[in-house]
C-alpha angles and dihedrals in degrees: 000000000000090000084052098051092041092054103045079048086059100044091054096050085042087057097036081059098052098048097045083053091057088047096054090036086066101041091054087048081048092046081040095052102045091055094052084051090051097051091051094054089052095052094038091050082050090054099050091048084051091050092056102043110128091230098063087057101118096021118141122233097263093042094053086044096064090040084061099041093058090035121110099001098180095039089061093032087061093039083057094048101048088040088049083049094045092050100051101040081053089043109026087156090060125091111258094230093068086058090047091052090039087050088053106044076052094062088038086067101049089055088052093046097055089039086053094056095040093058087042101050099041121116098257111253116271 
């Protein structure tokens, strides 16, 4: 009866554990994701003050798009970070090196993006 007893008391602290691993395992993906958003917000909102300088005014596309590419280098560094952590904590079982590249094609588009509605939204050359 003892063994019994021992063993159902096991089994419940066995599943408390677990749950309360799966507990702790989302809040760290929700902590994760909201950094990565984060991130993202930071280096858009740099981007945007970079699109409306008054000394990007005339530049052509692939001008612009080098000023962007060197522009707010710890704002993307840190977008690239919390996106690479976010990643990883959602898909432990998946290289590293996929996330890194995902990371990156993530910050690449923002760059595009701005770029995009740089080249749209100029006055046209006279």
């Amino acid at each position: 009866m003892r063994m019994l007893m021992l063993g159902a008391a096991l089994v419940m602290m066995t599943s408390a554990a677990t749950t309360y691993s799966a507990i702790a395992d989302d809040d760290n993906t929700k902590g994760a994701q909201k950094l990565a958003m984060q991130g993202r917000d930071d280096y858009w909102h740099c981007l945007a003050r970079e699109y409306s300088r008054d000394s990007n005014q005339g530049l052509s596309e692939q001008e612009f798009g080098r000023s962007v590419a060197g522009a707010c280098p710890s704002e993307r560094q840190y977008y690239r970070v919390a996106l690479l952590d976010y990643l990883t904590t959602q898909y432990p079982n998946i290289d590293s090196g996929a996330h890194l590249a995902t990371a990156n094609r993530a910050v690449e588009s923002a760059q595009k993006d701005i770029v995009t509605a740089y080249v749209k939204h100029r006055p046209p050359s006279k």
